[in-house]
Biopython code that builds the backbone (N, CA, C, O; Angstrom):
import numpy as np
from Bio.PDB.StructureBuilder import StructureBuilder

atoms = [
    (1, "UNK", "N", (-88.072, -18.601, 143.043)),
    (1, "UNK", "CA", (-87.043, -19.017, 143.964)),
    (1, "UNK", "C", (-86.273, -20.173, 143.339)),
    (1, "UNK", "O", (-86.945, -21.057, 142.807)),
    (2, "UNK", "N", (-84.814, -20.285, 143.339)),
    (2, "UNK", "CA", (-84.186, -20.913, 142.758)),
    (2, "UNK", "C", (-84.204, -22.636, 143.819)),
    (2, "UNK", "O", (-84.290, -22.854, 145.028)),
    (3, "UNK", "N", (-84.118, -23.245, 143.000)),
    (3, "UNK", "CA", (-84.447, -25.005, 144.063)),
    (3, "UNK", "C", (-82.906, -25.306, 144.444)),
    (3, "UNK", "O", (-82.036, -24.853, 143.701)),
    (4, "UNK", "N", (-82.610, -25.927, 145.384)),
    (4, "UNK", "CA", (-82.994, -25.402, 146.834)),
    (4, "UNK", "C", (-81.734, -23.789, 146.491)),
    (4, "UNK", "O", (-80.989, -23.425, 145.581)),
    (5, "UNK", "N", (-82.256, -23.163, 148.184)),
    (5, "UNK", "CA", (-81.389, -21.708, 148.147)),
    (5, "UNK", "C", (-82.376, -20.815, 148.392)),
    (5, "UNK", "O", (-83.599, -20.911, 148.494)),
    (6, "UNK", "N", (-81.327, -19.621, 148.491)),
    (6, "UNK", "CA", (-82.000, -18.585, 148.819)),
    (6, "UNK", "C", (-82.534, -17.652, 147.239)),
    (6, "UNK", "O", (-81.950, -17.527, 146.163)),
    (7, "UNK", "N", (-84.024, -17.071, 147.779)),
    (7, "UNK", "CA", (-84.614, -16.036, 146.667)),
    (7, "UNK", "C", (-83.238, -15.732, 145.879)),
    (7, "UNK", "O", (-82.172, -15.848, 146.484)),
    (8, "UNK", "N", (-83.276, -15.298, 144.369)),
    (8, "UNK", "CA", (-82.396, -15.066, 143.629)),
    (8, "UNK", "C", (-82.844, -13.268, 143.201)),
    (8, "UNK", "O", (-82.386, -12.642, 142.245)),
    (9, "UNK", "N", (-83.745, -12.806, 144.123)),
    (9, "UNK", "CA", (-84.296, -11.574, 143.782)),
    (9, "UNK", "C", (-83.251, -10.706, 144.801)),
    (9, "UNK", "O", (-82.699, -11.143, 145.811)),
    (10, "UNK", "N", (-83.162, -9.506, 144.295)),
    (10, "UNK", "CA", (-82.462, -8.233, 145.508)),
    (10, "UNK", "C", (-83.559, -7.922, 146.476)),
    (10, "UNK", "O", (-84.749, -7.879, 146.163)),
    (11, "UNK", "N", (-82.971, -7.659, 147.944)),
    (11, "UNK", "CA", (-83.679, -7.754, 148.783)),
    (11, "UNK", "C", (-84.759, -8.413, 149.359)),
    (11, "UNK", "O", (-85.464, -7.982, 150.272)),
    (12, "UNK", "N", (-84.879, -9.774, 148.624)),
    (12, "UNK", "CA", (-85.799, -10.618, 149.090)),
    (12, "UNK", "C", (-85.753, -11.253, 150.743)),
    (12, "UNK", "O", (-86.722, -11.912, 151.120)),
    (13, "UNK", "N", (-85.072, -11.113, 151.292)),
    (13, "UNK", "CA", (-84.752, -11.295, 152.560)),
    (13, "UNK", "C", (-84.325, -10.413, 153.457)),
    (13, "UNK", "O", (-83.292, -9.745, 153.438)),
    (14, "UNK", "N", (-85.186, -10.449, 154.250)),
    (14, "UNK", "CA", (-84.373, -9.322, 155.557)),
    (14, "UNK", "C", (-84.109, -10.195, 156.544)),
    (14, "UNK", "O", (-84.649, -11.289, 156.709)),
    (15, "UNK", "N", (-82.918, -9.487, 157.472)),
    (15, "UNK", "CA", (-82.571, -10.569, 158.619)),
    (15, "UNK", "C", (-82.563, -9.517, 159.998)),
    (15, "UNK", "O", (-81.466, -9.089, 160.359)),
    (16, "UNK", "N", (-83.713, -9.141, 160.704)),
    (16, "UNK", "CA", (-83.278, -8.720, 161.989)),
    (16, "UNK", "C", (-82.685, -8.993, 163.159)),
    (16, "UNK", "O", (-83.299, -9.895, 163.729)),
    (17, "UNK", "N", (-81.627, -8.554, 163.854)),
    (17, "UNK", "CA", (-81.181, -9.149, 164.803)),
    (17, "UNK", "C", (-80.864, -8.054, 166.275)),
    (17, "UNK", "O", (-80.100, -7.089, 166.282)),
    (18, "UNK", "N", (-81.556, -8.471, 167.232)),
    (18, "UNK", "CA", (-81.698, -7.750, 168.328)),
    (18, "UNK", "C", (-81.362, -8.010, 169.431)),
    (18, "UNK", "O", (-82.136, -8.725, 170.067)),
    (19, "UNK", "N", (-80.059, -7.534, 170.124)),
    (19, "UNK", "CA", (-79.420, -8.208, 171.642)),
    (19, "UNK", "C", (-79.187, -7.274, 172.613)),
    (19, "UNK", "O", (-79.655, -6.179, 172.302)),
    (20, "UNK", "N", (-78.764, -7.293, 173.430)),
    (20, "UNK", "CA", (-78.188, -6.231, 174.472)),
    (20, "UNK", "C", (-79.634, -5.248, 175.289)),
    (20, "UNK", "O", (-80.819, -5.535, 175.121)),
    (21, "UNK", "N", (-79.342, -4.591, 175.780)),
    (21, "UNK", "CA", (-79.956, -4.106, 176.606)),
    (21, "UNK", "C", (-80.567, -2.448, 175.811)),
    (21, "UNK", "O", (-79.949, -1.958, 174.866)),
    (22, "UNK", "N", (-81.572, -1.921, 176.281)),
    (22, "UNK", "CA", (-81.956, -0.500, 175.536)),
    (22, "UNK", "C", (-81.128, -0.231, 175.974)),
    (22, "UNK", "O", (-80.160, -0.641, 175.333)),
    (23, "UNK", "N", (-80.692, 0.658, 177.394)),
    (23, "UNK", "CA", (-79.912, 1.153, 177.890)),
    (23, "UNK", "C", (-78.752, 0.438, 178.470)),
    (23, "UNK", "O", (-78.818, -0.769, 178.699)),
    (24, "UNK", "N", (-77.361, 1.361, 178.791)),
    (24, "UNK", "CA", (-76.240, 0.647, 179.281)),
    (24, "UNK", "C", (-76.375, 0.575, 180.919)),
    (24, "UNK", "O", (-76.596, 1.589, 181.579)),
    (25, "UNK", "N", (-76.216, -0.748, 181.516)),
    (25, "UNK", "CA", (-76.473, -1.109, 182.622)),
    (25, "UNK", "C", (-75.696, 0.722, 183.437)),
    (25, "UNK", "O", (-74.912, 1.533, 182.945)),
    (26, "UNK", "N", (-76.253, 0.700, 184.492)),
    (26, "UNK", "CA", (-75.285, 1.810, 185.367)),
    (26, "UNK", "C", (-74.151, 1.437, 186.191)),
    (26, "UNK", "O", (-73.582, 2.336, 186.810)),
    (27, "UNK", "N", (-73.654, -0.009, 186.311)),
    (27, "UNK", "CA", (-72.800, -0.347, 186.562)),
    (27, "UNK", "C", (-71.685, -0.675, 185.501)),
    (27, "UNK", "O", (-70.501, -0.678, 185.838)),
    (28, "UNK", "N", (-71.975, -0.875, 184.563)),
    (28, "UNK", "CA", (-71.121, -1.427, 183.513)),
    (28, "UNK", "C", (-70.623, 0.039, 183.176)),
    (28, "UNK", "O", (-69.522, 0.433, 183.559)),
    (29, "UNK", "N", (-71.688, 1.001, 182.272)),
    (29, "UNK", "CA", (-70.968, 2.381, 182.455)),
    (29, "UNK", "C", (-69.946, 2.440, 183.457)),
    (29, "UNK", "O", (-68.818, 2.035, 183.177)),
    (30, "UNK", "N", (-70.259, 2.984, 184.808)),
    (30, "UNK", "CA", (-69.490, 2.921, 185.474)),
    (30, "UNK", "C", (-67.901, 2.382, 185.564)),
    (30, "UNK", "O", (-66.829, 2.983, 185.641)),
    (31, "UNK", "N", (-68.196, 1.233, 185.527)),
    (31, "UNK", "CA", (-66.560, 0.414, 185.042)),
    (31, "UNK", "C", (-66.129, 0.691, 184.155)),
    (31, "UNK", "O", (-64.967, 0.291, 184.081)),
    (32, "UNK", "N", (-66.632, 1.513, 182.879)),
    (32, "UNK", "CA", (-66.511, 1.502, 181.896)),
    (32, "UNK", "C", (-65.863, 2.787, 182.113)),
    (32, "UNK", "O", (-64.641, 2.790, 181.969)),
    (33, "UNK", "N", (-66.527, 4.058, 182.480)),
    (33, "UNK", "CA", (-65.353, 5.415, 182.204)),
    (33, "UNK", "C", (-64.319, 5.270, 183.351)),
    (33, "UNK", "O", (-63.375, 6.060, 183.347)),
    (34, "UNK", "N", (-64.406, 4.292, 184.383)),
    (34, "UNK", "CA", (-63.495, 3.976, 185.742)),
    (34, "UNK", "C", (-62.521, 3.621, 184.846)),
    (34, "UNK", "O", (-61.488, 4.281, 184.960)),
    (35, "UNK", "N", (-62.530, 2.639, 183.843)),
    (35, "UNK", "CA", (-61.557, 1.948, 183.748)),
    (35, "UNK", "C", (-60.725, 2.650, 182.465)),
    (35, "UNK", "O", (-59.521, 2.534, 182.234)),
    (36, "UNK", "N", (-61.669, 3.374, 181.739)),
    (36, "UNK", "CA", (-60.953, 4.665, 180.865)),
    (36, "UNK", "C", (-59.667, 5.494, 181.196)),
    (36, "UNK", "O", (-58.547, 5.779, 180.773)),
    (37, "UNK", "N", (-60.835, 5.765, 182.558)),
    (37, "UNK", "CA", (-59.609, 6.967, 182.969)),
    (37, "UNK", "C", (-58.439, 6.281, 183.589)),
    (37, "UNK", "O", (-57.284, 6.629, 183.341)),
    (38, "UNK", "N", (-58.739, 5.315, 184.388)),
    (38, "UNK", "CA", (-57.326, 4.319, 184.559)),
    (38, "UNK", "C", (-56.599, 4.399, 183.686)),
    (38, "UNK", "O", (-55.624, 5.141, 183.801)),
    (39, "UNK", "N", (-56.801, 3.708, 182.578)),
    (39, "UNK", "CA", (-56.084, 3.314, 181.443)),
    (39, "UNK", "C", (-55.244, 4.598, 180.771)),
    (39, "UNK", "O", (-54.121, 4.485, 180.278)),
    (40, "UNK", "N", (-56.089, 5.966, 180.858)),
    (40, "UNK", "CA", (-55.081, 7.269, 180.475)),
    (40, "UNK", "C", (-53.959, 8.133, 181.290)),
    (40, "UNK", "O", (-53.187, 9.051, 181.015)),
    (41, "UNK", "N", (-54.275, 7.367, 182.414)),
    (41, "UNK", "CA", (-52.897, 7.798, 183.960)),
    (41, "UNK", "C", (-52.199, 6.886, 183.585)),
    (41, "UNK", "O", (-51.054, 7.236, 183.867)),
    (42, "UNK", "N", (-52.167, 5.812, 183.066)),
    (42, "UNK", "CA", (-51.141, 4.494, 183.239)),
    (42, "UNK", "C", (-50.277, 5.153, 182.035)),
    (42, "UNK", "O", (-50.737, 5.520, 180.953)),
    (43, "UNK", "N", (-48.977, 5.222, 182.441)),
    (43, "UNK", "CA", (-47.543, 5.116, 181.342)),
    (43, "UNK", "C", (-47.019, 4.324, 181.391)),
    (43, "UNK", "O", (-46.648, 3.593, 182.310)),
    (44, "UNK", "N", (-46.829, 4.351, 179.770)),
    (44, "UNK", "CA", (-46.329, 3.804, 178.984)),
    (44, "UNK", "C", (-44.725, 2.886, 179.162)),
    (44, "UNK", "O", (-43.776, 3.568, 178.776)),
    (45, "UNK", "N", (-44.329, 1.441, 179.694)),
    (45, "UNK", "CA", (-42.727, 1.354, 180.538)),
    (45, "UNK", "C", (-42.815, 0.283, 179.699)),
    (45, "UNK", "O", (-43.860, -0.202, 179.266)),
    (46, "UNK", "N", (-41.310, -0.204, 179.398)),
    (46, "UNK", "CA", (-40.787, -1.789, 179.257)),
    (46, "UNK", "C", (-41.621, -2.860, 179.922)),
    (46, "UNK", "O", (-42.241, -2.632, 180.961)),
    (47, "UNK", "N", (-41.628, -3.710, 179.480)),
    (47, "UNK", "CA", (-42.582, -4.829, 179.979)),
    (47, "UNK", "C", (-41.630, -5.991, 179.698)),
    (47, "UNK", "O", (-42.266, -7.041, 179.601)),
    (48, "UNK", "N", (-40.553, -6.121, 179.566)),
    (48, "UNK", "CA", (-39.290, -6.894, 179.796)),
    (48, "UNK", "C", (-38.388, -6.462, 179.789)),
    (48, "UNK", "O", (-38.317, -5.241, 179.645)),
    (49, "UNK", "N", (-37.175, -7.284, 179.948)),
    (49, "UNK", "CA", (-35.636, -6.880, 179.661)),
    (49, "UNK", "C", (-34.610, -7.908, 180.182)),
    (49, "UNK", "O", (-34.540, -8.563, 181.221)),
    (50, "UNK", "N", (-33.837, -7.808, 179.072)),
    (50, "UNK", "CA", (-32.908, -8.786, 178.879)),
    (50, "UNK", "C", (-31.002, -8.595, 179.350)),
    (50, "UNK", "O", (-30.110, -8.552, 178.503)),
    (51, "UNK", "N", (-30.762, -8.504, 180.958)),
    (51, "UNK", "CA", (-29.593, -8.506, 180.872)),
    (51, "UNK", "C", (-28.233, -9.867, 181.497)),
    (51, "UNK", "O", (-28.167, -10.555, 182.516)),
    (52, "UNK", "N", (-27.466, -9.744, 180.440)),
    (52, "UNK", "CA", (-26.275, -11.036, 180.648)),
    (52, "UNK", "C", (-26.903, -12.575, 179.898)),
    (52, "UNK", "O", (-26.083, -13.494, 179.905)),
    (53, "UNK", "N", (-28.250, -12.876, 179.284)),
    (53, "UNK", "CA", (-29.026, -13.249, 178.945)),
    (53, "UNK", "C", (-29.641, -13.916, 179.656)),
    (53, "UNK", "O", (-29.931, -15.079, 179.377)),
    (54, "UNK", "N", (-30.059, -13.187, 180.994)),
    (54, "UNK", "CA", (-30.998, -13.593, 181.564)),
    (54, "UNK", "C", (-32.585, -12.399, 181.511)),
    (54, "UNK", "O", (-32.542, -11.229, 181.891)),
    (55, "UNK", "N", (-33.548, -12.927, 181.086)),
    (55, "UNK", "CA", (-34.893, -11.820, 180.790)),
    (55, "UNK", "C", (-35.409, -11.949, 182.112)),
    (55, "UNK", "O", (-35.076, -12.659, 183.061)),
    (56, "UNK", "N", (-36.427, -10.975, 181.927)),
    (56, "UNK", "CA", (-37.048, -10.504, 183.080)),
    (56, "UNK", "C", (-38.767, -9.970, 182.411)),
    (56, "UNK", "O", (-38.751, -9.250, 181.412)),
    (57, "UNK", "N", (-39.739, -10.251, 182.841)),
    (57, "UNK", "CA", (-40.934, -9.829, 182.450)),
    (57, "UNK", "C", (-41.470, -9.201, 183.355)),
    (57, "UNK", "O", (-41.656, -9.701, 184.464)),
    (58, "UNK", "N", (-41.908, -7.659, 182.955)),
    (58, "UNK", "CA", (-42.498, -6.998, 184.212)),
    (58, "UNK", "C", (-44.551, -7.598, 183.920)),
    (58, "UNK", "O", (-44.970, -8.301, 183.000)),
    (59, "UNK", "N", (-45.242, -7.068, 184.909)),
    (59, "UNK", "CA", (-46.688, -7.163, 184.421)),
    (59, "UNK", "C", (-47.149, -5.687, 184.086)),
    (59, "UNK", "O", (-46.939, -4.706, 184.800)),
    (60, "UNK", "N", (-47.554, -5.696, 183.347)),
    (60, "UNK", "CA", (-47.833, -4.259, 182.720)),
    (60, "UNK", "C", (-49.387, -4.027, 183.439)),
    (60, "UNK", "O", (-50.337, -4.810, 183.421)),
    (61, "UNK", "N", (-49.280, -2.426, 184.190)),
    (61, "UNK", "CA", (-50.647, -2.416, 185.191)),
    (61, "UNK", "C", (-51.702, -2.322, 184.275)),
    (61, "UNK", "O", (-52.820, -2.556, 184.734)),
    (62, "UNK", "N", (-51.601, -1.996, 182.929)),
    (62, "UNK", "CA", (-53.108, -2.583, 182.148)),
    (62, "UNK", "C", (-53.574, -3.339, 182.007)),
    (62, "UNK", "O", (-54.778, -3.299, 181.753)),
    (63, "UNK", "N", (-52.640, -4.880, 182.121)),
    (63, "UNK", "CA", (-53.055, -6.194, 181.778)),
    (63, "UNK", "C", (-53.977, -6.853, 182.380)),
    (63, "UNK", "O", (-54.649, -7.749, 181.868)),
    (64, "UNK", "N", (-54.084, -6.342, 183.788)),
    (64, "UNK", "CA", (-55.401, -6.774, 184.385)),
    (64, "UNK", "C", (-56.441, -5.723, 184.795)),
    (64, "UNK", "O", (-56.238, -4.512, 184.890)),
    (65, "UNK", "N", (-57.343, -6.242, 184.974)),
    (65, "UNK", "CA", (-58.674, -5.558, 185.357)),
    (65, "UNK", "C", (-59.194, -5.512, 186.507)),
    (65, "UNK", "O", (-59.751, -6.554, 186.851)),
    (66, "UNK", "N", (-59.215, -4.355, 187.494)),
    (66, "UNK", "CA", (-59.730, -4.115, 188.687)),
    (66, "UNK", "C", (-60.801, -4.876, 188.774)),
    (66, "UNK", "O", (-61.526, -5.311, 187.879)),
    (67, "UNK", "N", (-60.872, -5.068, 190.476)),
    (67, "UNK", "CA", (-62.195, -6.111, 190.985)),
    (67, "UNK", "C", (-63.100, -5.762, 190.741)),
    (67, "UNK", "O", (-63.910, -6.632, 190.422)),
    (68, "UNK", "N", (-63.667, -4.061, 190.712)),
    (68, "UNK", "CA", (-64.956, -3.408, 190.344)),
    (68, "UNK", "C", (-64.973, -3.987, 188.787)),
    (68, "UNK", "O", (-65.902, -4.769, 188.586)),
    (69, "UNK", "N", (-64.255, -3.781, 187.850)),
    (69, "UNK", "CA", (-64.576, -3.917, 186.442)),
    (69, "UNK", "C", (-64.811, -5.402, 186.663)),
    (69, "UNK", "O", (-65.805, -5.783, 186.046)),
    (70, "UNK", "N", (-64.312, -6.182, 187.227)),
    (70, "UNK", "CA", (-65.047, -7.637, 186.896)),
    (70, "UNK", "C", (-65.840, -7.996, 187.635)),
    (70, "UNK", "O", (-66.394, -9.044, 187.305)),
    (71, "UNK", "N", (-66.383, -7.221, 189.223)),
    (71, "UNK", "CA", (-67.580, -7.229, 189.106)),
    (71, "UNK", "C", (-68.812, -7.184, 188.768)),
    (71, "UNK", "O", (-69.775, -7.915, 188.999)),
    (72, "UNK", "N", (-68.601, -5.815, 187.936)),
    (72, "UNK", "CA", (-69.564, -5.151, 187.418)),
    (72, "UNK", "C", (-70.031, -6.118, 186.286)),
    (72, "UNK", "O", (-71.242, -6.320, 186.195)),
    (73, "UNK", "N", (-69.070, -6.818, 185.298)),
    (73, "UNK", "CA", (-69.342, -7.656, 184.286)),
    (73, "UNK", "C", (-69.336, -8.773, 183.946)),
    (73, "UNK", "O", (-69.254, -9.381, 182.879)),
    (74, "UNK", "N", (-69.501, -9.163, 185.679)),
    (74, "UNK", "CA", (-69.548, -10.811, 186.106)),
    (74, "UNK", "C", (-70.656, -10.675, 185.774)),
    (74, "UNK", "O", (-71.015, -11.310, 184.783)),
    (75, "UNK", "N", (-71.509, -9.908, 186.380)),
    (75, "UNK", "CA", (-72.969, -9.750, 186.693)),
    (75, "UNK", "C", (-73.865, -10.106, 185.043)),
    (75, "UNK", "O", (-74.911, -10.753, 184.986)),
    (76, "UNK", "N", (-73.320, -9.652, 184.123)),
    (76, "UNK", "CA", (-74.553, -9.491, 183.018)),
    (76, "UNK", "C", (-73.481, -11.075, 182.008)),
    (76, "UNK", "O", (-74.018, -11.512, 180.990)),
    (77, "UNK", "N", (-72.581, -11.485, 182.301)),
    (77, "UNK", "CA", (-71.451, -12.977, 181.423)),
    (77, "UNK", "C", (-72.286, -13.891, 181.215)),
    (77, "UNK", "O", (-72.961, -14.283, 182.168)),
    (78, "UNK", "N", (-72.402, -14.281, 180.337)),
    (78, "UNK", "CA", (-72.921, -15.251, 179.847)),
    (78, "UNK", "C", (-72.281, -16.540, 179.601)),
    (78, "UNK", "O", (-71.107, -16.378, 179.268)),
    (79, "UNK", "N", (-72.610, -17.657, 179.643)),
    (79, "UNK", "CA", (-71.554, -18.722, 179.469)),
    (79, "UNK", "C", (-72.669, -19.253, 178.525)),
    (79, "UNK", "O", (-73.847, -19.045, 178.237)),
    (80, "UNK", "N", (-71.355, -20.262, 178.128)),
    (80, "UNK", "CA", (-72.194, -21.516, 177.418)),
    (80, "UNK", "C", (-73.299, -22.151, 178.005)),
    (80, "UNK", "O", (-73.271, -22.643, 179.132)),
    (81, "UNK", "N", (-74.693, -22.145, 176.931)),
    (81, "UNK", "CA", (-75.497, -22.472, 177.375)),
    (81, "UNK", "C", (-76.441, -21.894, 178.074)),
    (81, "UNK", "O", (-77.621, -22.245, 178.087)),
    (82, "UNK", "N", (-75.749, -20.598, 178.941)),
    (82, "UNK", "CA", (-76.804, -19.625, 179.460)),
    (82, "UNK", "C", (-77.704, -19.286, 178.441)),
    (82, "UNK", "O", (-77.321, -19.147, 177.279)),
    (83, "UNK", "N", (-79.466, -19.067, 178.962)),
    (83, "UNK", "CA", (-80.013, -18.274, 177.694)),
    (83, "UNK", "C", (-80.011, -17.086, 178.264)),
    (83, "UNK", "O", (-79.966, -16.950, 179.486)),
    (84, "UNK", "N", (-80.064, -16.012, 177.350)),
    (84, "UNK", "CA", (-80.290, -14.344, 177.994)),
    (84, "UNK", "C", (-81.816, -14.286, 178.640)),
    (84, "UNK", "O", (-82.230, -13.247, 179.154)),
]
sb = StructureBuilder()
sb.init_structure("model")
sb.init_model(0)
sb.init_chain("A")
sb.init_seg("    ")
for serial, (resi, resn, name, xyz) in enumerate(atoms, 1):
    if name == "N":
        sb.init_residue(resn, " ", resi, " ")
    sb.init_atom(name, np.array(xyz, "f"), 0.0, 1.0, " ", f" {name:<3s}", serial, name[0])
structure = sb.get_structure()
């Protein structure tokens, strides 16, 4: 081993790393193909426009996220400091 540092050999180190859940919560799914199929009915429009030079910004209905989808993923959020 080289002073200080890591082994100077191939594959001398493995690093496992393991998070999340085995399975996907059944609510999160849920929000999850809900909010799919939302997202493939929604067309495609201007999201501003500029006339006499005065603009105008529309809100585009993708930009936010239904109450179910942020229910569903209030539930498992983690903040700073939370441990899992």
């Amino acid at each position: 081993m080289r002073e200080p540092g890591w082994p100077d050999e191939l594959d001398a180190v493995r690093v496992v790393y393991t998070r999340g859940y085995d399975a996907i919560p059944e609510d999160i799914s849920e929000a999850v193909i809900g909010e799919v199929r939302y997202l493939l009915t929604v067309q495609a429009g201007p999201t501003s426009t500029t006339v006499g030079g005065e603009s105008v910004a529309f809100a585009s209905p993708a930009a936010t996220m239904p109450p179910a989808w942020t229910r569903a993923v209030d539930r498992y959020r983690l903040h700073r400091g939370d441990m899992p």
